[in-house]
Each structure stands twice: as C-alpha cells, then as structure tokens.
Backbone as CSV, one residue per row, in Angstrom:
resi,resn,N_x,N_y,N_z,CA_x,CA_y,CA_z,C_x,C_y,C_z
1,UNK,0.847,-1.185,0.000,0.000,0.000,0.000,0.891,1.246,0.000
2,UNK,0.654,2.044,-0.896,1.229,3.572,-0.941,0.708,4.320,-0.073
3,UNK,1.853,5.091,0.985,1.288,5.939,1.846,0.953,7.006,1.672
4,UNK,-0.200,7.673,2.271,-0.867,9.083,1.421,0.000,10.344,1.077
5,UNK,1.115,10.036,2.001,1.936,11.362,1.847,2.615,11.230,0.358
6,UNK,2.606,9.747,-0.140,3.371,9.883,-1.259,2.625,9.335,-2.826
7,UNK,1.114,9.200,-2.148,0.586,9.070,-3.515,0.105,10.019,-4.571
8,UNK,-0.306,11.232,-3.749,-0.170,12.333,-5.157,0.815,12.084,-5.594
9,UNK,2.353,12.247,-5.010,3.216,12.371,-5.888,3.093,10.840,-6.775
10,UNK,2.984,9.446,-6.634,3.394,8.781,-7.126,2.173,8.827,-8.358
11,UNK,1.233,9.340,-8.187,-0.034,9.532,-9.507,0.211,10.350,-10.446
12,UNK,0.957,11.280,-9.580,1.520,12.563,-10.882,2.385,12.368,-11.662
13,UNK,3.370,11.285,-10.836,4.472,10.591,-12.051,3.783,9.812,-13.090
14,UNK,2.736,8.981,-12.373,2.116,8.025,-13.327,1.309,8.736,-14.916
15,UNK,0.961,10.137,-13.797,0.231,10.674,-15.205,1.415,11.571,-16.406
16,UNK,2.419,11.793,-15.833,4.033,12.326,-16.655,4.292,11.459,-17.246
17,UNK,4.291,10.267,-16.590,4.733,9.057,-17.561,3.501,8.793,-19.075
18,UNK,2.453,8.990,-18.710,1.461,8.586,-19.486,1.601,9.844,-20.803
19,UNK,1.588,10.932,-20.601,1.886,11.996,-20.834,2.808,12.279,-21.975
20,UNK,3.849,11.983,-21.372,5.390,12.007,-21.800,5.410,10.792,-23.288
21,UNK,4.571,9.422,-23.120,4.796,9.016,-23.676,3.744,9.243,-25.403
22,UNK,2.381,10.180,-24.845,1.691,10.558,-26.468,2.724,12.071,-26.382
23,UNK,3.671,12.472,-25.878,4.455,13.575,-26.034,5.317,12.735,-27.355
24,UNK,5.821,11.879,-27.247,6.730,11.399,-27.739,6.667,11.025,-29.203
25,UNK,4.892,10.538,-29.062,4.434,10.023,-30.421,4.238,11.245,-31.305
26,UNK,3.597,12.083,-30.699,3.479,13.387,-31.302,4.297,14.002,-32.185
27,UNK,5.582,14.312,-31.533,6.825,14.708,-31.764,7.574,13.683,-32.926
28,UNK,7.489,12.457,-33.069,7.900,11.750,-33.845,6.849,12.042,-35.238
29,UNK,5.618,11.920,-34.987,4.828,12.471,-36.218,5.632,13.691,-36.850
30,UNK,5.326,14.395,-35.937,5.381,15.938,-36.298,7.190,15.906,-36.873
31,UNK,7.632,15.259,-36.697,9.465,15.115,-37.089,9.292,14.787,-38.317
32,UNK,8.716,13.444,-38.590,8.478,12.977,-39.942,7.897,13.377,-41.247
33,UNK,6.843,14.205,-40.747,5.588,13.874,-41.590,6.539,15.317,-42.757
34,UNK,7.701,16.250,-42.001,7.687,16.820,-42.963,8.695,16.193,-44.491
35,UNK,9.096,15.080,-43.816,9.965,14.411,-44.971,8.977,13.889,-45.916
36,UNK,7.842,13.438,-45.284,6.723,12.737,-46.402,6.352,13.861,-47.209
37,UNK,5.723,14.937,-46.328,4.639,15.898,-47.362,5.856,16.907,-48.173
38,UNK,6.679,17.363,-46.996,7.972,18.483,-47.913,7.773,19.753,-47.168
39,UNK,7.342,19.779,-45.925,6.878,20.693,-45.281,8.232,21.454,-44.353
40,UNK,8.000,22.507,-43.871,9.077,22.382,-42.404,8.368,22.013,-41.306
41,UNK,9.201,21.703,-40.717,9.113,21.138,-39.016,8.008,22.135,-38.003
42,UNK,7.244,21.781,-37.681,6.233,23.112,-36.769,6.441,22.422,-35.283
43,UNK,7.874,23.374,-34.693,7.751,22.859,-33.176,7.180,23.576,-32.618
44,UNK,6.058,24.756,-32.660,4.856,25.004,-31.953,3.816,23.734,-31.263
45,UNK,4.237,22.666,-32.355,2.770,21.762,-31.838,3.486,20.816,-30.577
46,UNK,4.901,20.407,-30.994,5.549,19.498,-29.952,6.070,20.705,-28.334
47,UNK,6.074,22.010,-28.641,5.847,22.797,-27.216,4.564,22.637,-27.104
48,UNK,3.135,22.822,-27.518,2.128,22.682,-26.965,2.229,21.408,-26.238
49,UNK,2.556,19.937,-27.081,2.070,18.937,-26.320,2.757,18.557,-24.845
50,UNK,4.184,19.181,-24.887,5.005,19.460,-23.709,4.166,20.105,-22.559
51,UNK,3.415,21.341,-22.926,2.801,22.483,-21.960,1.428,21.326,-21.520
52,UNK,0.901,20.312,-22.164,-0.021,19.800,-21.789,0.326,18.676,-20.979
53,UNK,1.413,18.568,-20.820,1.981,17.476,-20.278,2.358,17.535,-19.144
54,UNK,2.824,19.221,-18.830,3.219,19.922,-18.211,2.104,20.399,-16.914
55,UNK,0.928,20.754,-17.459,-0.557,21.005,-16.981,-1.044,19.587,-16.530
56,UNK,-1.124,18.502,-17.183,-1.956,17.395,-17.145,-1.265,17.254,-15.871
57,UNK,-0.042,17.181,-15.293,0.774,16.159,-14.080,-0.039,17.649,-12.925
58,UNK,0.351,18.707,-12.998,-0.152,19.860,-11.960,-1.297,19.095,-11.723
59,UNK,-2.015,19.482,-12.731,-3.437,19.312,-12.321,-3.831,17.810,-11.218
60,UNK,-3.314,16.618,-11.889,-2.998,15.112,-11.462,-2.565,15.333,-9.987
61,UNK,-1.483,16.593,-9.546,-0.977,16.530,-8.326,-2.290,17.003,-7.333
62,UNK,-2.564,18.296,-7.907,-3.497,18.700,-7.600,-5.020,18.256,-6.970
63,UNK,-5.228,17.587,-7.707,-6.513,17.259,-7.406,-6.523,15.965,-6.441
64,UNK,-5.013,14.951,-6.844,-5.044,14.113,-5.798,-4.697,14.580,-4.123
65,UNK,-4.234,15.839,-3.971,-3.894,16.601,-2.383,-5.204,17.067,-2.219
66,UNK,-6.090,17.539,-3.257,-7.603,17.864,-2.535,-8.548,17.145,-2.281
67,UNK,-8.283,15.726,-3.011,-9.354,14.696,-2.561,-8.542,14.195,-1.304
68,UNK,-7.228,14.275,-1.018,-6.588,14.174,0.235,-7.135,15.034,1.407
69,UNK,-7.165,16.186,1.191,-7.746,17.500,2.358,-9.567,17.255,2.397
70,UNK,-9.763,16.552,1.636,-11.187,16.227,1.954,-11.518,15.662,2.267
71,UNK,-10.914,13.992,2.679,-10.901,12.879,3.409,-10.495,13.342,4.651
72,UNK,-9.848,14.528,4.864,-9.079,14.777,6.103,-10.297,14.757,7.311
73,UNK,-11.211,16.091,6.454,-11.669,17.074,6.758,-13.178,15.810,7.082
74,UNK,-13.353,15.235,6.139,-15.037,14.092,6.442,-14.639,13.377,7.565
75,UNK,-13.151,12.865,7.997,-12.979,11.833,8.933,-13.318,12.640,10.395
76,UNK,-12.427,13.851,10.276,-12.637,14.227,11.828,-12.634,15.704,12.254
C-alpha cells in the first residue's frame, strides 16, 4: 500500500509518464511527416504537447492533495 503522503506524488508521475509518452508520439509524427509531405518542421505543436503534459501532471498533483484534504476534513 502507498502511503498518502506519497501518492499524489506517485499519480503525478504516473500521469508524466502517461503523458510524456503521447508527447513522444506526437513529436515523432510531427518530425516525420515533414519528410513525407515536404513541409518544415512546426515545433509550436511538440511545445504545446510538452505544456499539456506539463498542466496534465499539476493538475494530477493537484486534485489528488484535494481529494486528500477532503478525506481529512469528512474523517474528523
């Protein structure tokens, strides 16, 4: 069993990890696709998917410390 002090954090990794890895696919599209079509490279889209990746884990931390402070708060 994961102790509460360390399961936000260990959910927020889980969701970085999850994250990180359509970061990756993304970025490999977006690398390629300009050799197929003849395009240049648009690393606007691989910083967006970074910044969402970036947001998705906050948020993940986030919300798992407030469903934490709310269990606190129903128990006693």
């Amino acid at each position: 069993m994961i102790r509460p002090k360390t399961e936000a954090a260990v959910r927020a990794l889980r969701t970085l990890v999850q994250n990180l890895a359509v970061d990756v696919a993304v970025a490999v599209v977006v690398a390629v696709s300009p050799l197929v079509v003849g395009t240049q490279l648009d690393w606007r889209l691989i910083a967006v998917t970074a910044g969402k990746t970036a947001l998705a884990t906050a948020v993940s931390f986030a919300h798992r410390k407030l469903d934490e402070l709310r269990a606190k708060n129903t128990e006693g």
